[in-house]
C-alpha positions in Angstrom: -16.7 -119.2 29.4 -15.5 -116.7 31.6 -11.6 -117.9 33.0 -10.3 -116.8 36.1 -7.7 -114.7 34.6 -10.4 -112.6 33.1 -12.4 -112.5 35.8 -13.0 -108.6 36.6 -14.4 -109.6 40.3 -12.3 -112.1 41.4 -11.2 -111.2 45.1 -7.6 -111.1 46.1 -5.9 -110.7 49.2 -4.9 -107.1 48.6 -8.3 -106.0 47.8 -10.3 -103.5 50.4 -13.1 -105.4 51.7 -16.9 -103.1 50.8 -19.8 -103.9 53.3 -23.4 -103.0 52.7 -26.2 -103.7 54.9 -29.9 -102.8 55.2 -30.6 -101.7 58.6 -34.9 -103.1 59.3 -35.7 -99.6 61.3 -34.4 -97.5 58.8 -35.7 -99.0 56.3 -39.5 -99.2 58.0 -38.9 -95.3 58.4 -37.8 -93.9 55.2 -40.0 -96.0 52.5 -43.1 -95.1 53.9 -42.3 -91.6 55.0 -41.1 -91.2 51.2 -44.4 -92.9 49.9 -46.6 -91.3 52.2 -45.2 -87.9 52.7 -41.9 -86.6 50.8 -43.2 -87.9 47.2 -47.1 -86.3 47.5 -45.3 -83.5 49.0 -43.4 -82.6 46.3 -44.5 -84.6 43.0 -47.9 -84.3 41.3 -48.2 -87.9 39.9 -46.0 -90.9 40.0 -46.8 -93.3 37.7 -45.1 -96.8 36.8 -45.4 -99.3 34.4 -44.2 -102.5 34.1 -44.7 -103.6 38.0 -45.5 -107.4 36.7 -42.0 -107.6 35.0 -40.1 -107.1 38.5 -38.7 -110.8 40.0 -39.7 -111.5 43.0 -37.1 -113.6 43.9 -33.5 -114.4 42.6 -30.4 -112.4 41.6 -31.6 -109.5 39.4 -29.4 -106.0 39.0 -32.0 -103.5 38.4 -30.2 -100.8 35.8 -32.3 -97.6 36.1 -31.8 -94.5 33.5 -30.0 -91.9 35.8 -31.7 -88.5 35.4 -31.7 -87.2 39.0 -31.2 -88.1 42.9 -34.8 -88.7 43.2 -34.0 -91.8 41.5 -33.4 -93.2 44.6 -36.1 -93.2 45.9 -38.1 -93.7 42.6 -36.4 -97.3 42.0 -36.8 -99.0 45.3 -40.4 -97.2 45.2 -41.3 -98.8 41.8 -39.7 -102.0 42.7 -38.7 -102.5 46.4 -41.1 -104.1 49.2 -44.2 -102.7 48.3 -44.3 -104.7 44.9 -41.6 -107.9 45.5 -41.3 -107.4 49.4 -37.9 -107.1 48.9 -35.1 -104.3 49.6 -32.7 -103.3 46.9 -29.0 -102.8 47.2 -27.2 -99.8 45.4 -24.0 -98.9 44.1 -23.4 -95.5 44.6 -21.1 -93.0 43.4 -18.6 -92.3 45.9 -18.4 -89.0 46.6 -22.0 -89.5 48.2 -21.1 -91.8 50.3 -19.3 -88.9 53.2 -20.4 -87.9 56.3 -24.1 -88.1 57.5 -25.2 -88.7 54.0 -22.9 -91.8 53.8 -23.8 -93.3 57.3 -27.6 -93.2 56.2 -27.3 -94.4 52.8 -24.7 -97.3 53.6 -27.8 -98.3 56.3 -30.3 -98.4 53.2 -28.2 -100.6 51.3 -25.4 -98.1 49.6 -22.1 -99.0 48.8 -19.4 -96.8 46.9 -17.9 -97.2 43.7 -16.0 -95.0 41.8 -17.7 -93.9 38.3 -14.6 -92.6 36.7 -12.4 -95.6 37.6 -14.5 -98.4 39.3 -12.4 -100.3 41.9 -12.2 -104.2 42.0 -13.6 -104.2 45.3 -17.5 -102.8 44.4 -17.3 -104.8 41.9 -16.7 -108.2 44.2 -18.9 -107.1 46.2 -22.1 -106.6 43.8 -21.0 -110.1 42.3 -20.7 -111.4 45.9 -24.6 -110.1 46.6 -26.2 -111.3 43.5 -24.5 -114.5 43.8 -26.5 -114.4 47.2 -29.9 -113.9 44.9 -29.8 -110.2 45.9 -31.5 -107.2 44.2 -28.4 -105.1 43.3 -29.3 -101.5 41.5 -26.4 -100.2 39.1 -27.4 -97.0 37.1 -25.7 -98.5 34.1 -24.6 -94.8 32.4 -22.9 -94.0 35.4 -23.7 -90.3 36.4 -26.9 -88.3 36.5 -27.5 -86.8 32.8 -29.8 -84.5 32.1 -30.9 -85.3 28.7 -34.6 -86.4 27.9 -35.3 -88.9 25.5 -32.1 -90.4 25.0 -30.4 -93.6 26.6 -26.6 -92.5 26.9 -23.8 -94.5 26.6 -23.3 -97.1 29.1 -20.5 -98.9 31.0 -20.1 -102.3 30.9 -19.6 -102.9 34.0 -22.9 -104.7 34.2 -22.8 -106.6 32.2 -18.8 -108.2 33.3 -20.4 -108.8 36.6 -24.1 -110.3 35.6 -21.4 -112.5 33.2 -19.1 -113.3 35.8 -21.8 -114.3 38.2 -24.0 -116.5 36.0 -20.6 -118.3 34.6 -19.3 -119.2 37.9 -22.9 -119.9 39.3 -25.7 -121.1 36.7 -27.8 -121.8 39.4 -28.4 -118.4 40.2 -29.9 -117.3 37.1 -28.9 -113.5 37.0 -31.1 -111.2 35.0 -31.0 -107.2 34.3 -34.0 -105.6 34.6 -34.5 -102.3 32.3 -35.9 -99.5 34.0 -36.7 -96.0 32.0 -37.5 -93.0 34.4 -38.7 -90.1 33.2 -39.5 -86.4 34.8 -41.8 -83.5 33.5 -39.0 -81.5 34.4 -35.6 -81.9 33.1 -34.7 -81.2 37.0 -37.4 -81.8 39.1 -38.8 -79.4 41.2 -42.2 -79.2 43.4 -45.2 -80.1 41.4 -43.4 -81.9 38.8 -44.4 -85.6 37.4 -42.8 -88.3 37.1 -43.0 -92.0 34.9 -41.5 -95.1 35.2 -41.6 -98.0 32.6 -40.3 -101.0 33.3 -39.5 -103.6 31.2 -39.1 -107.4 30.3 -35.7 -109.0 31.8 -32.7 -109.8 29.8 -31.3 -113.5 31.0 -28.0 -113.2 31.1 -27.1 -117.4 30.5 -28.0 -116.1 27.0 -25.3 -114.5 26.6 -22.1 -117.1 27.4 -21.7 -118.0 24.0 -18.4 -115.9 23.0 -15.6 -114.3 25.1 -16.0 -112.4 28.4 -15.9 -109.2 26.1 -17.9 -109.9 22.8 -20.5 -111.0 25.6 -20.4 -107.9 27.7 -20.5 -105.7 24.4 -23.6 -107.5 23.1 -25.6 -107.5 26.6 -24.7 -104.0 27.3 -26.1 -103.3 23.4 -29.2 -105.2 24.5 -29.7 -103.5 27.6 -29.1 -100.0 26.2 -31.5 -101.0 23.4 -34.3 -101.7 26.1 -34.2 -99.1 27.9 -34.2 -96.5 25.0 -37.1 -98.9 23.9 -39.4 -98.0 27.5 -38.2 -94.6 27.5 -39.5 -93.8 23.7 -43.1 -95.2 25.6 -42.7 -92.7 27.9 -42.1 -89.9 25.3 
C-alpha cells in the first residue's frame, strides 16, 4: 500500500493551489465548430476505433500517444460528449498555458504542468479530480514526438497518481484508458488523415500488490505495452 510518506500528491500547506474549470459556453462553441468545421476543413478522414471501450462514467485518465497539437482536439473528439457526454480535463505543458492561448485552454479544462520537472501541485490536483470520478487526459510520453510507429518512453507519473488515487480511495475505481493516434503525415497538414484506436482499460486496483514503485514501473510497462499494441493496428 501506498504510505503517506510516499505519497507523490499529498497536498501541503506550501503547495501552489492549480484550478481547472470547463466553462458550458465555451465548450458548446468549440466542439462543434471543431467537429463541424475546423476538422472537415482541414483533415480528409478521421477515423476511430475502439469508441465502446471509453467509460462512461467514473475516474478514468485517458493517456493519448502525443504526436501533434491536433491532439487536442482529436482526444476529447474521439472520447468527450459526443460518445460518453462527458468533458475531459487535461494536463498541459506549461509553456502553453500564457496569454490568450492560456485563458482559453484553462476555460476547456487545461491545467499546467511542467514536463521536465512536474510540480507537486498538478499533480494534487489530477489526483484531486479523478478522486472526484473525473476524466483527466495525461499524454503519458510527455512532449509531442514525431516518430510513427513507435510508443516512446513514458513517465510514470501516471501511473503514481492512478496508484495514489485508487489506494487512498478504492471506491473510485480508477482506470487508464490507452489511446494510439495516428497521422498520414508525420506533421499534419491540410488534407491529411488521421486514426485513432482505442483500447481496453487497464484497472489500476490490479496493481497494489508491491510497493508504490515496483507498482508504478509495472503499470507504466502495461500501459506502454497497450498502446504500442493499438498503434501496430493502426500501421
Amino acid at each position: 500500500m501506498v504510505t503517506k510518506t510516499e505519497s507523490p500528491i499529498t497536498k501541503n500547506e506550501n503547495q501552489h493551489i492549480i484550478k481547472s474549470e470547463i466553462s458550458p459556453w465555451l465548450i458548446r462553441l468549440v466542439y462543434p465548430l471543431a467537429n463541424r468545421i475546423i476538422f472537415p476543413f482541414f483533415f480528409k478522414n478521421i477515423h476511430i476505433e475502439g469508441k465502446e471501450n471509453v467509460p462512461k462514467s467514473g475516474a478514468v485518465i485517458i493517456a493519448p500517444t502525443h504526436r501533434s497539437r491536433w491532439d487536442a482536439l482529436i482526444v476529447p473528439y474521439a472520447t468527450g460528449r459526443m460518445v460518453t457526454n462527458r468533458d475531459p480535463f487535461f494536463m498541459v505543458s506549461a509553456n502553453e498555458m500564457k496569454g490568450f492561448q492560456g485563458w482559453f485552454i484553462r476555460r476547456l479544462g487545461g491545467f499546467p504542468v511542467d514536463t521536465e520537472r512536474p510540480g507537486l501541485e498538478s499533480l494534487y490536483h489530477s489526483g484531486k479530480l479523478l478522486s472526484e470520478g473525473k476524466m483527466v487526459v495525461i499524454f503519458p510520453e510527455g512532449n509531442i514526438y514525431r516518430t510513427v510507429n513507435t510508443v516512446n518512453p513514458l513517465k510514470r507519473g501516471i501511473a503514481k497518481i492512478a496508484l495514489e488515487v485508487e489506494a487512498r480511495n478504492p471506491e473510485v475505481e480508477v482506470k487508464i484508458l490507452p489511446v494510439a493516434i495516428k497521422y498520414s503525415e508525420v506533421i499534419p497538414s491540410r488534407g491529411c488523415s488521421v486514426n485513432v484506436k482505442i483500447g481496453s482499460c487497464l484497472r489500476v486496483n490490479e496493481y497494489l500488490n508491491g510497493s508504490i514503485r515496483e507498482n508504478s514501473i509495472r503499470l507504466t510497462a502495461d500501459l506502454k505495452t497497450s498502446l504500442q499494441n493499438e498503434l501496430n493496428l493502426l500501421s
